[in-house]
DRENMIFI-311332 format. One line per 2 residues: number of its first residue (from 1); their letters; for each residue x, y, z of N, C-alpha, C. Coordinates in steps of 0.02 Angstrom, whole numbers. Example, Ala and Ser with C-alpha at 12.3 -4.5 7.8 and 13.67 -1.06 7.14 Angstrom:
BEGIN
1 = AS = 660:-284:390:615:-225:390:660:-165:390 | 642:-112:354:684:-53:357:645:2:394
***
This chain:
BEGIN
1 = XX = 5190:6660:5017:5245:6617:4997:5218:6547:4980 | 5231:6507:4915:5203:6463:4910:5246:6415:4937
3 = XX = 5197:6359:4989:5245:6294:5031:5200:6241:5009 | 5223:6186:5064:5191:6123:5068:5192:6139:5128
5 = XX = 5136:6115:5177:5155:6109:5259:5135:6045:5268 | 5209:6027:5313:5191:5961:5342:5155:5946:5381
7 = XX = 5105:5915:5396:5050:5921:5436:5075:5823:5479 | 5097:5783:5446:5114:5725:5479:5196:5728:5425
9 = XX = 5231:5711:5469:5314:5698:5437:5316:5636:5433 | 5293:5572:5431:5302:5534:5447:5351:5483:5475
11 = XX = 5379:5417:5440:5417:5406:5498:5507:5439:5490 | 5528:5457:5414:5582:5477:5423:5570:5504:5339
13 = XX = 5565:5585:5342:5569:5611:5273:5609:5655:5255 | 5637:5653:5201:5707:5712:5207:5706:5748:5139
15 = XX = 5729:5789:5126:5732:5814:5061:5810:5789:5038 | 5817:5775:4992:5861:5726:4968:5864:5743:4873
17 = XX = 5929:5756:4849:5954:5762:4787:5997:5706:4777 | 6063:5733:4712:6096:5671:4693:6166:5678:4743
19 = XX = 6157:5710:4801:6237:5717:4840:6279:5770:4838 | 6332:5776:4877:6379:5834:4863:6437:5784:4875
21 = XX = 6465:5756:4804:6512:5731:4778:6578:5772:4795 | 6640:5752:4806:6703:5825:4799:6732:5850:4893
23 = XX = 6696:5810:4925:6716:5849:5000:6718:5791:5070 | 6740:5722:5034:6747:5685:5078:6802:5669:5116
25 = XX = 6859:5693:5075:6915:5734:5098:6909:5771:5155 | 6880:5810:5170:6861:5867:5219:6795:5814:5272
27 = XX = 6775:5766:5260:6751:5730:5321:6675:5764:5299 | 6660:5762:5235:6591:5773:5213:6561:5716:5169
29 = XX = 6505:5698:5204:6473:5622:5173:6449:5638:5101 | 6445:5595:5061:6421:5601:4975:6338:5622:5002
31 = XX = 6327:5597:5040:6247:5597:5023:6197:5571:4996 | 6156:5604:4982:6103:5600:4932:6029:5546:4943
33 = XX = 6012:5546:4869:5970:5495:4884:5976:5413:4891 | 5922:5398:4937:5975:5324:4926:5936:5291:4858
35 = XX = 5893:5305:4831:5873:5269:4760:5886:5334:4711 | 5929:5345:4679:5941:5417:4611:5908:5391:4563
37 = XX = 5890:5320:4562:5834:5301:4488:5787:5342:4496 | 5739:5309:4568:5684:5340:4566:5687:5433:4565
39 = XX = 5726:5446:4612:5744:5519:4617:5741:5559:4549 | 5768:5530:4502:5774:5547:4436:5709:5546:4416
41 = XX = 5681:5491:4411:5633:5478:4370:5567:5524:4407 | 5553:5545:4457:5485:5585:4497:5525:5630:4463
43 = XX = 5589:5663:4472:5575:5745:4421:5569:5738:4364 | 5576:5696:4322:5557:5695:4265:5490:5707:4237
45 = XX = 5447:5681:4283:5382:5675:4280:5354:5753:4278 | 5379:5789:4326:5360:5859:4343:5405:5901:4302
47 = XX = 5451:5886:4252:5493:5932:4228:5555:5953:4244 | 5574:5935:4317:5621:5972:4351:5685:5933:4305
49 = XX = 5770:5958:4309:5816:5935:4294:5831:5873:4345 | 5853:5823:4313:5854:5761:4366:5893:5774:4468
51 = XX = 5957:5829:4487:5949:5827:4529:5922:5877:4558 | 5863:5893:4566:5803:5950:4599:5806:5902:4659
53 = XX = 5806:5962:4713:5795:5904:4775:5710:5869:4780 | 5697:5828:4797:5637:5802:4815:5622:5773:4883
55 = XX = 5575:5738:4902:5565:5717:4967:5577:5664:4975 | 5606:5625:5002:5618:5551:5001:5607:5523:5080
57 = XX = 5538:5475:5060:5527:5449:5132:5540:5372:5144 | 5543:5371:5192:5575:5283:5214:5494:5246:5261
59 = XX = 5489:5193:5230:5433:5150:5278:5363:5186:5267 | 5367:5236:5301:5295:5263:5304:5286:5352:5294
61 = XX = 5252:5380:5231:5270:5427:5191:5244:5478:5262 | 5236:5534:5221:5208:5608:5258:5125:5629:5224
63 = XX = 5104:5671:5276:5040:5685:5244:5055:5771:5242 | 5031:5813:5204:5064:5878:5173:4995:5902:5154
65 = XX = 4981:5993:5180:4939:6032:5117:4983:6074:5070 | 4950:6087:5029:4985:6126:4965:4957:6207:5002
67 = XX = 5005:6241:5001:4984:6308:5014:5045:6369:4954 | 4992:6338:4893:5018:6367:4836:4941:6375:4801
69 = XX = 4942:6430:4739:4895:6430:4691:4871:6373:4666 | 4942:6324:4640:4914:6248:4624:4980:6239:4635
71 = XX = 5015:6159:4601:5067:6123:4622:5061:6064:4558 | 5125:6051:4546:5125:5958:4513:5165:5941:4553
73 = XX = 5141:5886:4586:5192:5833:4610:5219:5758:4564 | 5261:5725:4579:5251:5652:4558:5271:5621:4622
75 = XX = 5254:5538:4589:5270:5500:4681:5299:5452:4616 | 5359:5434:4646:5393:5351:4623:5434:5346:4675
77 = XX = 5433:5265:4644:5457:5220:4718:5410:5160:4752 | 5429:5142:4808:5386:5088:4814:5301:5107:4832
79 = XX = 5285:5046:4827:5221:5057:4823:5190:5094:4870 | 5125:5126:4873:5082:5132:4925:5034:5184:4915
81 = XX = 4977:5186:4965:4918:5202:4969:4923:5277:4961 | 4910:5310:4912:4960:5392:4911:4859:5433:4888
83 = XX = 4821:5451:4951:4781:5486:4941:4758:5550:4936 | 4731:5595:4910:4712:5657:4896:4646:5686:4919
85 = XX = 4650:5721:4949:4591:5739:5022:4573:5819:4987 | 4515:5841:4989:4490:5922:4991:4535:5967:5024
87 = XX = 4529:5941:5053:4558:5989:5108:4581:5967:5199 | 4618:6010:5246:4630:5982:5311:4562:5928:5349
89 = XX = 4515:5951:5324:4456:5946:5362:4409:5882:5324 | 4440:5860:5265:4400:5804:5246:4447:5737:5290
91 = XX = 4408:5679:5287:4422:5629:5325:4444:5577:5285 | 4504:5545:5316:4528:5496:5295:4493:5439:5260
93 = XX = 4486:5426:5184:4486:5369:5156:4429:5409:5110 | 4417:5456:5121:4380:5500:5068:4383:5535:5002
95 = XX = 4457:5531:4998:4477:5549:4952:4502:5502:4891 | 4522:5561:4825:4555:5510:4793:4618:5468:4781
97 = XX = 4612:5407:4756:4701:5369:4770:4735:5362:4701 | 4791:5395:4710:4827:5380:4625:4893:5339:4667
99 = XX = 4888:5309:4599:4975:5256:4597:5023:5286:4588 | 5095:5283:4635:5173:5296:4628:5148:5302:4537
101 = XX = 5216:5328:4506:5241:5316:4448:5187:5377:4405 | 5180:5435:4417:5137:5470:4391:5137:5540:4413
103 = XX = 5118:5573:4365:5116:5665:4404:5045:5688:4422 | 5030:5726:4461:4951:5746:4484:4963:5820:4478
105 = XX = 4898:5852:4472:4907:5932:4478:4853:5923:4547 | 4884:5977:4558:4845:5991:4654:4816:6063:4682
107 = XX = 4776:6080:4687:4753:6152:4702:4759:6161:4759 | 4776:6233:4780:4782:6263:4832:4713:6221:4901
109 = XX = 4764:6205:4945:4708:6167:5021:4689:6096:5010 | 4723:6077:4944:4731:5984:4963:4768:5988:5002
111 = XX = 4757:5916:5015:4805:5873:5040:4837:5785:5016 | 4888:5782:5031:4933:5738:5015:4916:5675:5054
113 = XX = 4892:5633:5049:4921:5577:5126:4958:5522:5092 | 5003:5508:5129:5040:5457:5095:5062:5417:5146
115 = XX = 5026:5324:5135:5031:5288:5204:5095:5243:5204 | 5084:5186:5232:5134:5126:5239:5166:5116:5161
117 = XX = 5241:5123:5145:5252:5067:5093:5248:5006:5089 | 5262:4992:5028:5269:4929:5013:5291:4896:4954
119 = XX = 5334:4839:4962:5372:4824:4918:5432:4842:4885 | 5464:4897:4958:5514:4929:4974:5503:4997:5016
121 = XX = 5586:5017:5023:5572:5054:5072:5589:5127:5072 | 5578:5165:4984:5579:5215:4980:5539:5237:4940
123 = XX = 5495:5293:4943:5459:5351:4889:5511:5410:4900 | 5492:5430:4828:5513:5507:4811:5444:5557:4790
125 = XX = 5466:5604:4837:5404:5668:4802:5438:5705:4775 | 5405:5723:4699:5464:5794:4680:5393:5834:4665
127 = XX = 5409:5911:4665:5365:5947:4653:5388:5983:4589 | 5360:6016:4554:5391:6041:4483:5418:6110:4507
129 = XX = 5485:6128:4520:5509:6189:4513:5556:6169:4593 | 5547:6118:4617:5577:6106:4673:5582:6157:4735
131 = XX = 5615:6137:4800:5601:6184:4849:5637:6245:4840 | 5612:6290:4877:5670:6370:4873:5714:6351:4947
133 = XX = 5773:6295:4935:5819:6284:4983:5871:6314:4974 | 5912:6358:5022:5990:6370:4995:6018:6299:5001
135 = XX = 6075:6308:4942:6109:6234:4953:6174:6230:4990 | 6174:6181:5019:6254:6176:5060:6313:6134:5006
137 = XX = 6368:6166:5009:6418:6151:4980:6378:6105:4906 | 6342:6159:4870:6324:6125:4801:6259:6080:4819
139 = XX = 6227:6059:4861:6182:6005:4864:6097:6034:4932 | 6068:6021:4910:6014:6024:4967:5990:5960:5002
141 = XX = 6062:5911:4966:6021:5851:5026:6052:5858:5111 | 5992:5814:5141:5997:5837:5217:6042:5779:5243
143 = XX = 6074:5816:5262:6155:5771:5324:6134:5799:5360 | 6103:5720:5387:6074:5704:5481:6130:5722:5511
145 = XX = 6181:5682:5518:6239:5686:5565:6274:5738:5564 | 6283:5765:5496:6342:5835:5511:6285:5904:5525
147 = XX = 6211:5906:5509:6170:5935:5531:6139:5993:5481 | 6155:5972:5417:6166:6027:5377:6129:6002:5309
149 = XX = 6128:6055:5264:6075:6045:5213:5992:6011:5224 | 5964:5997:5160:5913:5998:5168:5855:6037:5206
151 = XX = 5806:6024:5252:5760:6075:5282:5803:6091:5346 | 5824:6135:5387:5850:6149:5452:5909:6067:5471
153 = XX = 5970:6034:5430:6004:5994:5446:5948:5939:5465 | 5894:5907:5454:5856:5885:5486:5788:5830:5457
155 = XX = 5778:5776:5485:5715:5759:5445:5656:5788:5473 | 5609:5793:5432:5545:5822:5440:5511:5833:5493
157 = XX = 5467:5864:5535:5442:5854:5584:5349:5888:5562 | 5320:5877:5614:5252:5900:5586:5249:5961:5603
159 = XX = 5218:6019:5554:5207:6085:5578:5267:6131:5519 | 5327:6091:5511:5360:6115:5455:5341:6134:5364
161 = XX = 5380:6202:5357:5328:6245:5281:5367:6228:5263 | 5410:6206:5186:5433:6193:5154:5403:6217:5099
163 = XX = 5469:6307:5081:5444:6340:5019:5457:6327:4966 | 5411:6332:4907:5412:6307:4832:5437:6366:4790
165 = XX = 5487:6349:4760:5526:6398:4707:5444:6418:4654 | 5419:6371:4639:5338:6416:4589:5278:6412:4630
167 = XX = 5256:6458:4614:5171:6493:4653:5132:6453:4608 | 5138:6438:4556:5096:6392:4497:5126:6345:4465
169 = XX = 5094:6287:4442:5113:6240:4415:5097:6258:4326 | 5135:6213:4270:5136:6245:4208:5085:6218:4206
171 = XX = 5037:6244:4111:4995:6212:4111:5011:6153:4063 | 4999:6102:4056:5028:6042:4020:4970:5980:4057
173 = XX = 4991:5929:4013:4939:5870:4039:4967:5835:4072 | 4944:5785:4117:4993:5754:4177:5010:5681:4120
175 = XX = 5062:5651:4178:5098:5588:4128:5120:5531:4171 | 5120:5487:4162:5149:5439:4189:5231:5410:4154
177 = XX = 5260:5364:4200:5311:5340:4170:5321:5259:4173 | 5309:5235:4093:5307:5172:4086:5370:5135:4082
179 = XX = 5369:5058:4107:5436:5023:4092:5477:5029:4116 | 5471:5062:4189:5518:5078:4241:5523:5031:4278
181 = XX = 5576:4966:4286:5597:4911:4330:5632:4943:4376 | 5596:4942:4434:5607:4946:4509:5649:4894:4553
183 = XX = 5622:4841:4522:5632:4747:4541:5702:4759:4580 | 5707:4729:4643:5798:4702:4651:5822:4661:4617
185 = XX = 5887:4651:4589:5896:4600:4545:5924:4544:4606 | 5910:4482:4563:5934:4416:4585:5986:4405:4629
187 = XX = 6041:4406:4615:6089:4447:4655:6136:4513:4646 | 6165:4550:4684:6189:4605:4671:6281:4601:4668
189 = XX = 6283:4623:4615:6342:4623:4574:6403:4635:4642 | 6449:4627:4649:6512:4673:4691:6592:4648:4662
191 = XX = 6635:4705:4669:6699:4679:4660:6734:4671:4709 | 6779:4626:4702:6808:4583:4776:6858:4656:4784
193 = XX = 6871:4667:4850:6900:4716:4903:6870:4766:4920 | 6929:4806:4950:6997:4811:4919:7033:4776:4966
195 = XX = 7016:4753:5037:7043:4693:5099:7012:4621:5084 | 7022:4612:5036:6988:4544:5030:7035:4496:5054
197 = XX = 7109:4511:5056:7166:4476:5087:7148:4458:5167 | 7099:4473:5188:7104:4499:5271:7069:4410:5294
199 = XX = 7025:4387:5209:6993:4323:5229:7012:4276:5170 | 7008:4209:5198:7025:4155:5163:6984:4142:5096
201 = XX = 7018:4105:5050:6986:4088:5003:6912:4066:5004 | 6894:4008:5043:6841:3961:5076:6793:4034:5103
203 = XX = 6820:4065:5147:6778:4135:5174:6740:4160:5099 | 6798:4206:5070:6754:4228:5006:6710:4181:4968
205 = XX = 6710:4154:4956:6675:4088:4946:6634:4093:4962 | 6619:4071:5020:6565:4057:5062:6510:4146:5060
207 = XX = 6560:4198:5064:6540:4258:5071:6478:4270:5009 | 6500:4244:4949:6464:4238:4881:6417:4177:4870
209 = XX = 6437:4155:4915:6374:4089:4905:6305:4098:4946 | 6309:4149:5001:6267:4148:5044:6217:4204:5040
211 = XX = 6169:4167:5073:6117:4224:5067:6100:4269:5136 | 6076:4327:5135:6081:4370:5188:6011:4390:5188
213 = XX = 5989:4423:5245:5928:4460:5259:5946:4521:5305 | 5932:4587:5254:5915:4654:5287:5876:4647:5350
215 = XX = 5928:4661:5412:5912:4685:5483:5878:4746:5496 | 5837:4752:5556:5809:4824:5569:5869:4879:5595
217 = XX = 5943:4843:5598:5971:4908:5611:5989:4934:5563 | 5972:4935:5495:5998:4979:5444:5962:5042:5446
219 = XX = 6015:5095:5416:5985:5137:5410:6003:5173:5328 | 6010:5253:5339:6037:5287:5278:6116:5290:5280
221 = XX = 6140:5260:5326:6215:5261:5326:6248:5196:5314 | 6211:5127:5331:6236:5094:5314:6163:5024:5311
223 = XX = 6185:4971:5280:6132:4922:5289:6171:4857:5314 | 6127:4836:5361:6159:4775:5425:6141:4704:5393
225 = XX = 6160:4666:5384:6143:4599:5367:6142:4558:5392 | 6110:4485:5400:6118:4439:5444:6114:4371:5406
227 = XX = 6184:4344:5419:6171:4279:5383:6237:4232:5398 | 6274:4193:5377:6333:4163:5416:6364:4220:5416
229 = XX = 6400:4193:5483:6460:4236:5494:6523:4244:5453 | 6569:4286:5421:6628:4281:5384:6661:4296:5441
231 = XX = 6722:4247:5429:6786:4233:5458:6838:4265:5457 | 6861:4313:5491:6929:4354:5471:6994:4279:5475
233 = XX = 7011:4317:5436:7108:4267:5451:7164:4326:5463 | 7167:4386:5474:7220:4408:5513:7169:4451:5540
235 = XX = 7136:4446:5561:7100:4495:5621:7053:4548:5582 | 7017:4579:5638:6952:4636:5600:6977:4698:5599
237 = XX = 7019:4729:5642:7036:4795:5641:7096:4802:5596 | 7091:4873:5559:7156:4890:5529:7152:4970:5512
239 = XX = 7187:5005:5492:7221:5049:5485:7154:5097:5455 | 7123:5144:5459:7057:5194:5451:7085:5201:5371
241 = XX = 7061:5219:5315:7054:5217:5270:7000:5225:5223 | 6997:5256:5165:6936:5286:5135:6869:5238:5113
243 = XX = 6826:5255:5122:6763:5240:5119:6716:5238:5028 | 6700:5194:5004:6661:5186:4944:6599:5168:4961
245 = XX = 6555:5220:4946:6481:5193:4953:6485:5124:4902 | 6435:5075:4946:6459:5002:4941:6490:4974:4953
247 = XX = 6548:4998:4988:6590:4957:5019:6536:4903:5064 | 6589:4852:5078:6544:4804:5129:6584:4779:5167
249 = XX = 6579:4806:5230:6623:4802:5284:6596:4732:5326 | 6659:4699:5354:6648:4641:5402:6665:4656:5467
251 = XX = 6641:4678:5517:6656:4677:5577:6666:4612:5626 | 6701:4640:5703:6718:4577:5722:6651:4534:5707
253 = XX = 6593:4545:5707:6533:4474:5730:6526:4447:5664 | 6576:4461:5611:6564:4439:5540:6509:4457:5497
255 = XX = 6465:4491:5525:6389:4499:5502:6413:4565:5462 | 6389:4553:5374:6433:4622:5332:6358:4692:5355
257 = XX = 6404:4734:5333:6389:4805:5324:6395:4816:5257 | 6335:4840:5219:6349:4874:5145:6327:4936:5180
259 = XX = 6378:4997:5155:6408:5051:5172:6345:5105:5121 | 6294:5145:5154:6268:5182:5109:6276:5256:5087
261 = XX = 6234:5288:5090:6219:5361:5060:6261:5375:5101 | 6237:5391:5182:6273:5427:5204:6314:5412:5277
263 = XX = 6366:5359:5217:6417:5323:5269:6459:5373:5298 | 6516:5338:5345:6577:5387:5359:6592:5397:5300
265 = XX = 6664:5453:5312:6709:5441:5257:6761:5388:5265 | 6786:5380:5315:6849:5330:5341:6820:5270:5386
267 = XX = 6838:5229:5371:6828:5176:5416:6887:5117:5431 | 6866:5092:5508:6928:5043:5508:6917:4958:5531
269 = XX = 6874:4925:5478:6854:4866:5476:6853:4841:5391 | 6871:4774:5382:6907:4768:5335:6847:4736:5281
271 = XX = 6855:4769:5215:6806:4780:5190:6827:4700:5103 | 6770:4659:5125:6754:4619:5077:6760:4613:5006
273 = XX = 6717:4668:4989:6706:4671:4911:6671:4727:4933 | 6654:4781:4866:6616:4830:4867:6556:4825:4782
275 = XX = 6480:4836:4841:6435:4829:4780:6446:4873:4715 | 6423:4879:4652:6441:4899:4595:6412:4993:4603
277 = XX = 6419:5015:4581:6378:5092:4566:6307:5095:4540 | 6295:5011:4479:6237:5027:4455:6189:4994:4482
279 = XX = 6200:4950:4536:6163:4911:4574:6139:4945:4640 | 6191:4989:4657:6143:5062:4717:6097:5063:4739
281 = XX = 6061:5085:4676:5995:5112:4683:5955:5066:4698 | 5940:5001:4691:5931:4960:4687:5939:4926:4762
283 = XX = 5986:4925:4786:5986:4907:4854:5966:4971:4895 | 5955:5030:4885:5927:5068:4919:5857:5067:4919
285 = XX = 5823:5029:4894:5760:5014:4906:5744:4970:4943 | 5775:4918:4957:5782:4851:5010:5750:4867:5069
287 = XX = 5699:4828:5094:5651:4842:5162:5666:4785:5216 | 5663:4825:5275:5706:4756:5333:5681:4700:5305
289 = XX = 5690:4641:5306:5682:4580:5298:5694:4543:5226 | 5696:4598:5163:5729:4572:5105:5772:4514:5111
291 = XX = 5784:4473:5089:5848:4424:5077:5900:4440:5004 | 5950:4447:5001:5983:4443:4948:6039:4428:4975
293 = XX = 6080:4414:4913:6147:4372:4886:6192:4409:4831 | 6288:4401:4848:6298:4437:4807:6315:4398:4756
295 = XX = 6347:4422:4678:6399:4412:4643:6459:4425:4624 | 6505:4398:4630:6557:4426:4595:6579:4465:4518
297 = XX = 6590:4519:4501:6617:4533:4446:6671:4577:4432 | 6699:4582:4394:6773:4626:4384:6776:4693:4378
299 = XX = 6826:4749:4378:6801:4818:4397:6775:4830:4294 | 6812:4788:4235:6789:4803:4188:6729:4786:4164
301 = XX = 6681:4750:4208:6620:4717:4207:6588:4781:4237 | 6588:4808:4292:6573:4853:4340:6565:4908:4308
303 = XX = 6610:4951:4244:6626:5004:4220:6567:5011:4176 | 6557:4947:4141:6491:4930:4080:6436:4939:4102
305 = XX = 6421:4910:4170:6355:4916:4196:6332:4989:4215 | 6393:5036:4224:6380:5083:4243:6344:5154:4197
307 = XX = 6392:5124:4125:6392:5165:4093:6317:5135:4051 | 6302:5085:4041:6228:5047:4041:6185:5092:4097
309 = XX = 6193:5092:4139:6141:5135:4192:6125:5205:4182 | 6178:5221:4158:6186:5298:4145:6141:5321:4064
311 = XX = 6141:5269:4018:6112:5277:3954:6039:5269:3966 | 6028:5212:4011:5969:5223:4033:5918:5267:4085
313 = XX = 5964:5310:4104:5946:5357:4153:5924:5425:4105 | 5989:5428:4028:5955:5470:3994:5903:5469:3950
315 = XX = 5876:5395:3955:5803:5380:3897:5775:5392:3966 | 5743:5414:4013:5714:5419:4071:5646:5466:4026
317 = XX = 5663:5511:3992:5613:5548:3965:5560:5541:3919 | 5599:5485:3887:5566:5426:3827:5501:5402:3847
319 = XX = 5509:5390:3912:5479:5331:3942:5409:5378:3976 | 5391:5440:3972:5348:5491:4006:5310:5464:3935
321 = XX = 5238:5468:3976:5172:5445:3941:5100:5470:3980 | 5084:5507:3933:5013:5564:3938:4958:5508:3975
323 = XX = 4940:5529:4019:4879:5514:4064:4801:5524:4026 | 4764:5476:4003:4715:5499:3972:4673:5539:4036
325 = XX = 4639:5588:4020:4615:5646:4052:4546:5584:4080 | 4509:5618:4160:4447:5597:4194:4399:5591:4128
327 = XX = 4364:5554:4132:4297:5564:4108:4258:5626:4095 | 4253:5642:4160:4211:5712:4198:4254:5755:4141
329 = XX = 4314:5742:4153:4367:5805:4125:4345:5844:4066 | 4341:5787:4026:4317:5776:3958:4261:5803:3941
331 = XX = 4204:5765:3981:4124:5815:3993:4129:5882:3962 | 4144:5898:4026:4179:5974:4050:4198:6003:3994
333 = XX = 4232:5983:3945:4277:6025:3919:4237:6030:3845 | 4225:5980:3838:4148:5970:3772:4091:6010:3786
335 = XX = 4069:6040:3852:4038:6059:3856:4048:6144:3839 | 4095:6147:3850:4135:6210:3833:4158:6232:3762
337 = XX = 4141:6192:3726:4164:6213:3667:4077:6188:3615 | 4096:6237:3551:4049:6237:3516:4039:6168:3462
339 = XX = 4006:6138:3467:4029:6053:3428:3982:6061:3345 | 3967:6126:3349:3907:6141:3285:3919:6193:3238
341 = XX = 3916:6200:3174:3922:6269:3148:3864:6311:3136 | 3791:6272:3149:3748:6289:3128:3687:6250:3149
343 = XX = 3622:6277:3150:3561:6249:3154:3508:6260:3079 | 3480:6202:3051:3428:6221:2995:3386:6155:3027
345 = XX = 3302:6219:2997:3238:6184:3047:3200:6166:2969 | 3212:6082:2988:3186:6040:2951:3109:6061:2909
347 = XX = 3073:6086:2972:3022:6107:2938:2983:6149:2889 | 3041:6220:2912:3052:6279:2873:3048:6262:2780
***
């Protein structure tokens, strides 16, 4: 059976698609990935249709052998040290290092290592043909809390096989993907509510003027902020009510909550403004200590950006660019072929 085995899970890795949209009604979280740019863009690299589940790790990746004939992977996302080892038994720092933003082919008894990020706080691995997961209600991403999808309801642990729908990778040349802005923007867009009544003019105000810094209690459900406090004017609690990824909830200590992947569905703290759809992804890359700030804009401002995100999600393919082949490669392959039609002896 062709897998990957996890040999280090690192600190939190999940297999992760674009969500199971349609069942929050029924007390089922959207899901997914928390960056769908990048998510998109690693299957692209390998071929897959944009939601193939992939691996998506937070802080500090996983180290993996291929126990397939061969494999393509891609890595996008934030940065980091993403090395390629012989095998179980070669030693760390021996191997070779390729950059996020690119596809590799991998033979049977590499290995993967993939260390600390940086410069955010997600990679995606996609493999070409994606895992052989059954999917839950339409999706193979993994819901920690309700316990379901992805590998066993669960993030990764070491010692876990994770089987590959292909025994072989196609044959084709590997590629990179250029002109892919990762960047957080300046500030992040939101539209005021839908409780924006709950605070004073001067509050919102102040709410948009200020700048915040990502806390270590965020997680995939929600991200914690710290920066002035917002002021309720008729109080923090109210009536449970539906949930928008992005929402940005104020609790009593005023310190907001932007509401993520895999928030509740209902909540009962009164919610500010909610970030835009195309700005998401974008804050799902945010690493504790980021600072950002929001903006205000209107839901017909909001609709444009979205549908802007979406046009650019389908030039995603545009943007794939052929890897000039090793040196060695090249050798190799000249050496293999006949470069002459003929020999005549000068002297003759």
């Amino acid at each position: 059976m062709p897998a990957l085995r996890i040999l280090s899970a690192g600190l939190s890795t999940t297999v992760q698609d674009l969500g199971r949209p349609g069942f929050q009604r029924l007390g089922v979280a959207l899901g997914g990935a928390l960056d769908p740019v990048s998510l998109r863009a690693a299957n692209a690299l390998v071929g897959n249709p944009g939601n193939t589940g992939a691996l998506e790790a937070v802080y500090r990746g996983p180290s993996f052998a291929v126990e397939a004939d061969d494999a393509r992977l891609a890595f996008v996302g934030a940065d980091a040290a993403i090395e390629i080892l012989a095998d179980t038994d070669a030693d760390a720092g021996s191997g070779e290092i390729v950059p996020p933003m690119r596809s590799v082919h991998l033979r049977r008894g590499q290995v993967v290592r993939i260390g600390s990020l940086k410069s955010g706080a997600t990679l995606y691995v996609a493999v070409e043909g994606g895992f052989d997961i059954e999917p839950v209600l339409g999706s193979v991403s993994t819901d920690g809390r309700g316990r379901m999808g992805g590998w066993q309801g669960r993030a990764l642990i070491d010692g876990d096989v994770l089987p590959l729908r292909r025994a072989t990778a196609s044959e084709r040349d590997e590629c990179r993907i250029d002109g892919l802005d990762l960047a957080a923007p300046r500030r992040f867009r939101a539209v005021l509510g839908p409780q924006s009544d709950y605070f004073s003019a001067a509050e919102i105000a102040g709410f948009f003027a200020g700048d915040y810094t990502v806390s270590a209690g965020s997680n995939r459900m929600g991200m914690r902020l710290e920066g002035r406090p917002i002021r309720h004017r008729n109080g923090f609690n109210i009536a449970s009510d539906a949930i928008a990824t992005g929402s940005i909830q104020i609790p009593g200590s005023g310190q907001p909550i932007v509401l993520l992947a895999d928030h509740q569905t209902t909540g009962g703290y009164p919610k500010i403004a909610t970030v835009i759809s195309a700005d998401l992804p974008a804050m799902g890359r945010l690493p504790i200590g980021a600072t950002i700030s929001f903006a205000p804009v209107t839901v017909a401002e909001a609709a444009a950006a979205r549908r802007e995100l979406f046009a650019a999600l389908e030039r995603i393919g545009e943007q794939l660019v052929p890897l000039a082949p090793p040196a060695a490669a090249v050798a190799a392959r000249l050496q293999e072929c006949n470069l002459i039609s003929g020999v005549y002896d000068a002297a003759a």
